[in-house]
Biotite code that builds the C-alpha atoms (Angstrom):
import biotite.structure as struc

atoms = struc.array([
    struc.Atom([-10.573, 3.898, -24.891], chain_id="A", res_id=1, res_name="UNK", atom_name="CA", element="C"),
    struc.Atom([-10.532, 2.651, -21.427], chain_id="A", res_id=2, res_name="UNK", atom_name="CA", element="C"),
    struc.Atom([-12.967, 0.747, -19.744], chain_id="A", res_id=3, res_name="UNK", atom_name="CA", element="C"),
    struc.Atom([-13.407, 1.153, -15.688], chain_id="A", res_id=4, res_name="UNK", atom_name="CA", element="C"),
    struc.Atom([-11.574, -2.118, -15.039], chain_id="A", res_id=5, res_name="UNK", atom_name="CA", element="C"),
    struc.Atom([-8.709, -0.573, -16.614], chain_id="A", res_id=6, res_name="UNK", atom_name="CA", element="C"),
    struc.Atom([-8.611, 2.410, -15.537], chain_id="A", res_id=7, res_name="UNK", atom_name="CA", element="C"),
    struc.Atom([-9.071, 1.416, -11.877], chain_id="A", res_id=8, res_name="UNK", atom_name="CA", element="C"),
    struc.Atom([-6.807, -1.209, -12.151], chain_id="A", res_id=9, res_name="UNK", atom_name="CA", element="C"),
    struc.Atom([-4.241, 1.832, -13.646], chain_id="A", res_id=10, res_name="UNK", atom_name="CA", element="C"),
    struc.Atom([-5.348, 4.014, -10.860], chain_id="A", res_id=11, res_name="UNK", atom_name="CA", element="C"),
    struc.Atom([-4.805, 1.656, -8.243], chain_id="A", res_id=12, res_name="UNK", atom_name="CA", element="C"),
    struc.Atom([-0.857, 0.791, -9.338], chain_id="A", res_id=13, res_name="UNK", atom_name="CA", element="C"),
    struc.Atom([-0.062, 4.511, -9.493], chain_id="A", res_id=14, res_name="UNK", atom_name="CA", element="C"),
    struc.Atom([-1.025, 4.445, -5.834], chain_id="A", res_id=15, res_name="UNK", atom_name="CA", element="C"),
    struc.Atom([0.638, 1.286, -4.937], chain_id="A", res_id=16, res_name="UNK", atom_name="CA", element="C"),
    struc.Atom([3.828, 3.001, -6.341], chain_id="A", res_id=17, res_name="UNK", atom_name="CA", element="C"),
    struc.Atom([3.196, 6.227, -5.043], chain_id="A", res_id=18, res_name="UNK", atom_name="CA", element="C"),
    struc.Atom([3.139, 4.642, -1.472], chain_id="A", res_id=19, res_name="UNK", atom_name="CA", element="C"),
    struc.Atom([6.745, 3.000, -1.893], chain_id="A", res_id=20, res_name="UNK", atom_name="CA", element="C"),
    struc.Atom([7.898, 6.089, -3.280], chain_id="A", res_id=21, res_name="UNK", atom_name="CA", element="C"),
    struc.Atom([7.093, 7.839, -0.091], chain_id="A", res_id=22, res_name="UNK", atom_name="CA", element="C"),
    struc.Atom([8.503, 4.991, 2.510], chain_id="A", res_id=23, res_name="UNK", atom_name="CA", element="C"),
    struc.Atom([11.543, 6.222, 0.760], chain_id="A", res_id=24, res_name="UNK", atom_name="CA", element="C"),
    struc.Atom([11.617, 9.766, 0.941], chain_id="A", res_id=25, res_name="UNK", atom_name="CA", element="C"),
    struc.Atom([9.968, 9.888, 3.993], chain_id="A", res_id=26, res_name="UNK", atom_name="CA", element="C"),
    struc.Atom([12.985, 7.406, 5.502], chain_id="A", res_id=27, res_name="UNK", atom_name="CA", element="C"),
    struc.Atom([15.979, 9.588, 3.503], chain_id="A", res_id=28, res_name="UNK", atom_name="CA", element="C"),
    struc.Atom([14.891, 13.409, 4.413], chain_id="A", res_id=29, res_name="UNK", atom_name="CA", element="C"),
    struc.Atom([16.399, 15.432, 7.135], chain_id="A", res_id=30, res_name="UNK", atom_name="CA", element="C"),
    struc.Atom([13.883, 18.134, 7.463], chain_id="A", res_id=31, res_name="UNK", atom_name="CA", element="C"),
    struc.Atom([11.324, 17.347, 9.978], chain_id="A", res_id=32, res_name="UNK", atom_name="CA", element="C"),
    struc.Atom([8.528, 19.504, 8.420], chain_id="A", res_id=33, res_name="UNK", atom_name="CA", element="C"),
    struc.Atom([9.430, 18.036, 5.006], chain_id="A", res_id=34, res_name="UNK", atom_name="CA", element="C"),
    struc.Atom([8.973, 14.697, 7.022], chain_id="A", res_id=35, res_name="UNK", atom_name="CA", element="C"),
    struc.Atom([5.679, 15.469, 8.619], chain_id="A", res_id=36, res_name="UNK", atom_name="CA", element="C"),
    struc.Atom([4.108, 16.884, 5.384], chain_id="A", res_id=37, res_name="UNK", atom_name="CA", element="C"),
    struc.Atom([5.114, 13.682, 2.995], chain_id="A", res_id=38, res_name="UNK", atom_name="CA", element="C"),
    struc.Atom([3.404, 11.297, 6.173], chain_id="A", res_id=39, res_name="UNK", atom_name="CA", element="C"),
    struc.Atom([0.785, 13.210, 5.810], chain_id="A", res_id=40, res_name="UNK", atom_name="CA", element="C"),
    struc.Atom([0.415, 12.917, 1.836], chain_id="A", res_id=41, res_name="UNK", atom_name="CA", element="C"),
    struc.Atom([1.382, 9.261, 2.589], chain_id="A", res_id=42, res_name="UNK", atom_name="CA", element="C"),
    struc.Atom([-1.813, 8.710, 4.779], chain_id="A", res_id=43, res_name="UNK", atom_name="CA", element="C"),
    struc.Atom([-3.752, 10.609, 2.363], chain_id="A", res_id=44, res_name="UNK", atom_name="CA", element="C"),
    struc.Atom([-2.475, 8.036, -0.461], chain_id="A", res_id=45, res_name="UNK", atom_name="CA", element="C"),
    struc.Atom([-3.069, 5.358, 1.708], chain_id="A", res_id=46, res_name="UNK", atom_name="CA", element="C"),
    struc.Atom([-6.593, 6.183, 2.355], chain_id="A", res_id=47, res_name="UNK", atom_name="CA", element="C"),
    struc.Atom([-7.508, 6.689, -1.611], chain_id="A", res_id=48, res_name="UNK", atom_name="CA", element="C"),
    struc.Atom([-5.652, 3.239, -2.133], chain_id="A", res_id=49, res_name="UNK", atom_name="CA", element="C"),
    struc.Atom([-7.823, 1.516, 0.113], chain_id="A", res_id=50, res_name="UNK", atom_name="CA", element="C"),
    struc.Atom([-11.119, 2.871, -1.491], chain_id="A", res_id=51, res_name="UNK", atom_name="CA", element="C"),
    struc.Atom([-10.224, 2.612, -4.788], chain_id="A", res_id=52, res_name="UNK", atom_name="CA", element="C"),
    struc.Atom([-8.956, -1.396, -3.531], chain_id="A", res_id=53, res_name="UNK", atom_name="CA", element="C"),
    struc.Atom([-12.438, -1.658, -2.090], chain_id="A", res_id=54, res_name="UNK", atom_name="CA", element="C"),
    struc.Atom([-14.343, -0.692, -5.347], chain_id="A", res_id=55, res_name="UNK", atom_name="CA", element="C"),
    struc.Atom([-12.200, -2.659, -7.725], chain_id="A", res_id=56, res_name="UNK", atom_name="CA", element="C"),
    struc.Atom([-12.585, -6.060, -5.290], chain_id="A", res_id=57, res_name="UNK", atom_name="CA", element="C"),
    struc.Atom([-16.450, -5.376, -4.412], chain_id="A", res_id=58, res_name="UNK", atom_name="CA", element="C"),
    struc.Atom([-16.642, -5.086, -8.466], chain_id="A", res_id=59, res_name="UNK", atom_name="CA", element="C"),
    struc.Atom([-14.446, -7.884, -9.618], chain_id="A", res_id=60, res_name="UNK", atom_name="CA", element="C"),
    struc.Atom([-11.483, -6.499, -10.532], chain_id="A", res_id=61, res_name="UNK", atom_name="CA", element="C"),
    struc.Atom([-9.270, -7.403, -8.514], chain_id="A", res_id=62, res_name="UNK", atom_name="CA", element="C"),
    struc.Atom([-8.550, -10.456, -6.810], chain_id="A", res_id=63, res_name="UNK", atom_name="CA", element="C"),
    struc.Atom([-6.493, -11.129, -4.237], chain_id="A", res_id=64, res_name="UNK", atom_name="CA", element="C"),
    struc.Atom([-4.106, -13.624, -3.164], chain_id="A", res_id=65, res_name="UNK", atom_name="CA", element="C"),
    struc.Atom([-5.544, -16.574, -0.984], chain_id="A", res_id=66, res_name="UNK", atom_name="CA", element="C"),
    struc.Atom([-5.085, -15.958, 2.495], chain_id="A", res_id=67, res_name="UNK", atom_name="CA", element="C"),
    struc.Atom([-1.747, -17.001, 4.970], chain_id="A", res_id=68, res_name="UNK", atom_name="CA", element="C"),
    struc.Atom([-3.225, -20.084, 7.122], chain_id="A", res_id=69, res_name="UNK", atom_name="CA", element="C"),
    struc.Atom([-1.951, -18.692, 11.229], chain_id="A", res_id=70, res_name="UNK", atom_name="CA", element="C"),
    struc.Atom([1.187, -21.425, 10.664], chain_id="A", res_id=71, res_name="UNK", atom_name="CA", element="C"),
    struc.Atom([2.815, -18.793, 8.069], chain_id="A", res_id=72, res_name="UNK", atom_name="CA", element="C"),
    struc.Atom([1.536, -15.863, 9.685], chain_id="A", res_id=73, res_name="UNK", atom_name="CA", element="C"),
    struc.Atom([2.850, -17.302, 12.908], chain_id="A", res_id=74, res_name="UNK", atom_name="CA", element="C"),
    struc.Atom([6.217, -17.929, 11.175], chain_id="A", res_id=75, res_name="UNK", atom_name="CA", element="C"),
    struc.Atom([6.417, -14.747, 9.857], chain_id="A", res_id=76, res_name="UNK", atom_name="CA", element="C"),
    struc.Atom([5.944, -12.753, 12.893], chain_id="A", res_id=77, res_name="UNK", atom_name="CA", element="C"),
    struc.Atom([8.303, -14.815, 14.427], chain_id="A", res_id=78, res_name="UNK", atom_name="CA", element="C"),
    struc.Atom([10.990, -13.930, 11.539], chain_id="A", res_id=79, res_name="UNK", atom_name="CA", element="C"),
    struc.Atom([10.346, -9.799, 11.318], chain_id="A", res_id=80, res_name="UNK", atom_name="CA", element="C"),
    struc.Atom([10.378, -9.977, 15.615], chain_id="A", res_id=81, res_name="UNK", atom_name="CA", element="C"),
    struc.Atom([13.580, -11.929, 14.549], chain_id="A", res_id=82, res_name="UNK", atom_name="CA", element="C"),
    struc.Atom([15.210, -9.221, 12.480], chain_id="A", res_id=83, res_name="UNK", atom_name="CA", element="C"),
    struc.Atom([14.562, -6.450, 14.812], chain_id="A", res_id=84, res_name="UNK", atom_name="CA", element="C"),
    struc.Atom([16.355, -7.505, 17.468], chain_id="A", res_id=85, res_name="UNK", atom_name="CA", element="C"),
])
């Protein structure tokens, strides 16, 4: 049976790939109300990702990568600001 790390740890990954499956649909469709209405599930995914990323760090679950010191961020700015161009 699962325990509440586990299943919040599940919970959250089905989110995290829910999210990247809707960056591509959202990107591929042609119909602007089919566009509108997956943005809008996308938001709504978004939301529950961050809550349920909230609970599992303020319980232990989940811990996250050490932060970027501001030279990396800097540099990585500087590279996507790059690419867009």
């Amino acid at each position: 049976m699962f325990q509440d790390k586990e299943m919040v740890n599940d919970y959250l990954a089905g989110l995290n790939a829910s999210l990247t499956g809707y960056a591509n649909k959202i990107a591929q469709t042609n119909s602007l109300e089919l566009r509108q209405t997956l943005i809008q599930m996308r938001n709504q995914d978004e939301s529950r990702q961050r809550t349920v990323y909230s609970y599992a760090l303020q319980k232990g679950y989940y811990k996250p990568a050490a932060p970027a010191s501001q030279e990396v961020i800097t540099q990585l700015k500087t590279q996507l600001m790059s690419e867009q161009k």
